[in-house]
N, C-alpha and C positions, 0 to 999 in steps of 0.2 A: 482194531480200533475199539477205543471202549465206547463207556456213555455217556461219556463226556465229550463225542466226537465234533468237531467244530468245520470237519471236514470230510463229508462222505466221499467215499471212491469205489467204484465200478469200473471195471474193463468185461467190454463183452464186446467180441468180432471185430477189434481190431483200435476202439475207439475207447478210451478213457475217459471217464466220467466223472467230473470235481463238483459239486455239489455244497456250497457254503451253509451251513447246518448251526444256524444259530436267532431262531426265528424272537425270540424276547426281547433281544437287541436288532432285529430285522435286517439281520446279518453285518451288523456293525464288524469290521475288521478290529481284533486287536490284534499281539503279537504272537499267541499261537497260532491265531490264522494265517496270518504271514507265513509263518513258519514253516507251516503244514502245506501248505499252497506248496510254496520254496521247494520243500521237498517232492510235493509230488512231482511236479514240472522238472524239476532235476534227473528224478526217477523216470519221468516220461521219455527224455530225453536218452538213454541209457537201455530202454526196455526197448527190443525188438518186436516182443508183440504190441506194442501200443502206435499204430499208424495218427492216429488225430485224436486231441482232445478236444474234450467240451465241458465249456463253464457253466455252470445254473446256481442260481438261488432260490427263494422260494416263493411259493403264492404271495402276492402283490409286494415283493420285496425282494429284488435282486441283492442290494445293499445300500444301505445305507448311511458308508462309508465309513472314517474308520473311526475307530470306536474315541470319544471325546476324551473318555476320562483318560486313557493312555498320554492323549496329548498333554490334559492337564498334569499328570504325572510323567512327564519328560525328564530321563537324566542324560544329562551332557553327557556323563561317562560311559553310557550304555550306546548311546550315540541312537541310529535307526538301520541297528545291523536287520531285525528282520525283516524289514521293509525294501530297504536296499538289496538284499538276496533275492527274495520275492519278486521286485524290478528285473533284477538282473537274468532271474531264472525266465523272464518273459521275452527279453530281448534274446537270450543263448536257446531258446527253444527251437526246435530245429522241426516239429513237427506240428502241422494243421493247430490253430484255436478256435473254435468256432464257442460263441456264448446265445445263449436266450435267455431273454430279460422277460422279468415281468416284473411292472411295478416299479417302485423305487427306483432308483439308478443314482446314487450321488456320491460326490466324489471321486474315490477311488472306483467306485462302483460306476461311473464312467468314464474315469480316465484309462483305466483297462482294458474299455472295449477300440482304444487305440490301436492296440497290439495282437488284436482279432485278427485273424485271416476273414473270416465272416461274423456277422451277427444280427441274431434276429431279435423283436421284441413284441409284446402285444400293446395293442391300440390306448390300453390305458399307460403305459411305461411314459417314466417322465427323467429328464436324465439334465443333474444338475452340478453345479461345484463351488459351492458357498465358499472359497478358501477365503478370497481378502475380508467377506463377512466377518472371520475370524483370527484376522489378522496375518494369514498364512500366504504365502507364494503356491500356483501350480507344481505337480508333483508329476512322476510316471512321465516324465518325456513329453510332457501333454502340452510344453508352452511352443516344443516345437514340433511335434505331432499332427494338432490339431492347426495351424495355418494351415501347414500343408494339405492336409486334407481340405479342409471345410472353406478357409481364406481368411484374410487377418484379421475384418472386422468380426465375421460371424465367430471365430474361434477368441476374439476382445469380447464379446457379448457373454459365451457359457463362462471364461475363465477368468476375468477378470471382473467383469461388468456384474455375475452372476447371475444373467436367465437364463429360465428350466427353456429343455426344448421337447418339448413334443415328443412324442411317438414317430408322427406323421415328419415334422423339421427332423430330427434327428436322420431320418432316412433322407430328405432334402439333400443336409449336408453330408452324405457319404459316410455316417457314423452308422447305420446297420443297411444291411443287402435287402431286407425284405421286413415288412411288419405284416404281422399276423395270428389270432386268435388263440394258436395255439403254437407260441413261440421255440414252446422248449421240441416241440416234435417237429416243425421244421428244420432247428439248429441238428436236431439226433439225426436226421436224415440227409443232413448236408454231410455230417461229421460220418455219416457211415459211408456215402459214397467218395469220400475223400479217402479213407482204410480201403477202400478197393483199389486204388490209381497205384501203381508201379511207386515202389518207396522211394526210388535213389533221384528217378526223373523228377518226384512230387518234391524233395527235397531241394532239390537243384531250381526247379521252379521258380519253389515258394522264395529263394536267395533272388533269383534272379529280379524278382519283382520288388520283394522288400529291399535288397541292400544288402550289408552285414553286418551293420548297427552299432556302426563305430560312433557314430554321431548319436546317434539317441543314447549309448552308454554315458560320453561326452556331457549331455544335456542331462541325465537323471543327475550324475553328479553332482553340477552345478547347481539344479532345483535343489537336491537332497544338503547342502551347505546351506545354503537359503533359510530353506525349510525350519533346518535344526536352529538357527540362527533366530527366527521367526518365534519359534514355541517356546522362548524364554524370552519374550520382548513385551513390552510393558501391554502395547497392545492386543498382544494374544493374548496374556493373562487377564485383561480387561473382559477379553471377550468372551475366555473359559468364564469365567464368574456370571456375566451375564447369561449364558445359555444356565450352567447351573440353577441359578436362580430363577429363571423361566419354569426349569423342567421341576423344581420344588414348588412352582404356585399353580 
């Protein structure tokens, strides 16, 4: 990787290491992060020394979702191929996700922590998804994800309604396992005891409990038609121009 990396990677003892590496934009997603994600998780998936991954971002900014201006420079022909590989590479994962948040969390940067086997975050972590603010639909399987998890209203609240939740709510609602001060060494520490557990049983497991994600593939679909539908609509470009103009004054 060069110096332009947007995506650091470490494997050591068993446990891969994704690290969103774009602190100017506070790890805003564009479409080599997709990309680079897509692949690692592909590769994850493929490598027999890599038992569990784990997601990080950075001091007080896990992410900050994905990056605006991509939206605003939407091409129909281009479609949201790296975004949907990205999804897809998270639903075909076959081994552990464990993330720690610190900071930020919006958007994508919580609809991802869906698709966590665990996740941890510290007491300041705020986790949000401004989509209809911007005229946009739920993304990442999040519109049917999160009922299931959390329940209809509280999951109407973050995804529709648009309130941040807590640190402290976000563990409430079943959206991470533990909060604590020092997020990213709990999540390393879950993620290494999980690289010890037997692969094929751990693997079989983790199916048995999640499913096999016929449905949630199903439902990115659907969001991602939506979606693309959405960021050429009069009101998303309404809404690209108004943030613009915010972030110019």
């Amino acid at each position: 990787m060069n110096e332009t990396t947007l995506i650091e990677r470490q494997l050591a003892d068993g446990v891969l290491t994704l690290r969103m590496n774009r602190p100017e934009k506070k790890n805003a997603l564009n479409r080599a992060m997709y990309g680079a994600l897509a692949e690692a998780l592909e590769g994850a998936n493929a490598d027999e020394a890599v038992r569990a991954v784990l997601l990080l971002g950075g001091e007080g900014h896990f992410s900050s979702g994905n990056d605006i201006a991509d939206f605003a420079g939407f091409d129909a022909k281009a479609g949201l191929a790296e975004v949907l590989r990205f999804l897809h590479a998270l639903v075909d994962l076959e081994k552990p996700l464990v993330a720690g948040v610190d900071g930020l969390a919006v958007g994508i940067g919580t609809t991802v922590l869906f698709h966590c086997d665990l996740a941890y975050a510290t007491p300041r972590s705020s986790f949000r998804t401004p989509f209809l603010d911007l005229g946009l639909v739920p993304e990442a399987g999040s519109s049917l994800l999160a009922p299931g998890l959390m329940g209809y209203q509280r999951a109407f609240a973050l995804l529709v309604l648009g309130e941040a939740l807590s640190a402290e709510e976000a563990l409430a609602a079943g959206l991470l396992v533990s909060v604590g001060d020092d997020a990213e060494t709990l999540a390393l520490k879950a993620a290494a005891r999980l690289a010890t557990k037997p692969p094929e049983a751990l693997r079989i497991a983790r199916r048995l409990i999640r499913g096999d994600g016929a449905a949630v593939r199903v439902r990115i679909g659907e969001e991602a038609t939506a979606f693309a539908e959405r960021l050429v609509s009069a009101e998303a470009r309404a809404a690209f121009a108004a943030f613009f103009d915010r972030r110019a004054h």
